[in-house]
C-alpha positions in Angstrom: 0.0 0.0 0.0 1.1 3.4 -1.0 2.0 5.9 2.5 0.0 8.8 1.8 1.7 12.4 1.7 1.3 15.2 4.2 3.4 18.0 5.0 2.1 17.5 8.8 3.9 13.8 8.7 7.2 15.4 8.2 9.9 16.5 10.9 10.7 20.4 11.2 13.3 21.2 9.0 12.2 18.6 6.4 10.8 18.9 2.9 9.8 17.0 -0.1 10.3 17.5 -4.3 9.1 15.2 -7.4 11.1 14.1 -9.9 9.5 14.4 -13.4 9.6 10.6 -13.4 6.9 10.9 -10.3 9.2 9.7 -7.6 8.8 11.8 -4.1 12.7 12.5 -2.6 12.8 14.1 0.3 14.9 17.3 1.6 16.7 17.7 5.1 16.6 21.8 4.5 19.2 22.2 7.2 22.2 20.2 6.0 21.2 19.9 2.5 20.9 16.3 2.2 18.6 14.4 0.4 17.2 10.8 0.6 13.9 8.5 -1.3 13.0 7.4 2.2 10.4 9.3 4.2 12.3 10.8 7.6 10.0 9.7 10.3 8.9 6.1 8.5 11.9 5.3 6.7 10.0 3.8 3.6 9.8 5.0 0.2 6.2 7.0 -0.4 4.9 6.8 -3.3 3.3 9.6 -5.7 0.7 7.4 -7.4 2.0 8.0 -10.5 5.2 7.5 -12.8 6.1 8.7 -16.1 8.6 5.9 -17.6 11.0 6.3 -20.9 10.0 2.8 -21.6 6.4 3.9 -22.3 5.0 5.6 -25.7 4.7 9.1 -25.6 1.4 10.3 -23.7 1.2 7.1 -21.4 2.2 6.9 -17.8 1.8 4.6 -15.2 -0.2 4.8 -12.4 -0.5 2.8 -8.9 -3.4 2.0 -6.8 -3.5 1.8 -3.4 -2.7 -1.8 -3.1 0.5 -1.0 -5.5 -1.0 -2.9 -8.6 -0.1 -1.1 -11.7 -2.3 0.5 -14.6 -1.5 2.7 -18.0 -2.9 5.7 -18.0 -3.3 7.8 -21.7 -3.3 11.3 -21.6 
């Protein structure tokens, strides 16, 4: 199952970006480090969605909440 999101479930000092691929990294705006796992959990969260090379232009996968995949077309 996907961990869901919230600015509230991170630490002080912590932040999040998305990679144009979809993935969710996480920023430690004090030292300036960055990590994929989520600062309080320690697992990877993720976005719900991915945009992958592999796939024809316009598609992108997508994940439901149980992680099974699906192709979206835009």
């Amino acid at each position: 199952m996907a961990a869901e999101l919230r600015r509230e479930t991170l630490p002080a000092h912590w932040s999040y970006g998305v990679c144009q691929d979809g993935r969710i990294f996480f920023i430690d705006d004090q030292t300036r480090t960055t990590t994929w796992l989520h600062p309080r959990t320690g697992e990877p969260v993720n976005s719900g969605h991915m945009i992958r090379s592999d796939l024809p232009r316009g598609w992108e996968e997508g994940f439901s909440e149980e992680g099974a995949s699906y192709f979206i077309k835009h």
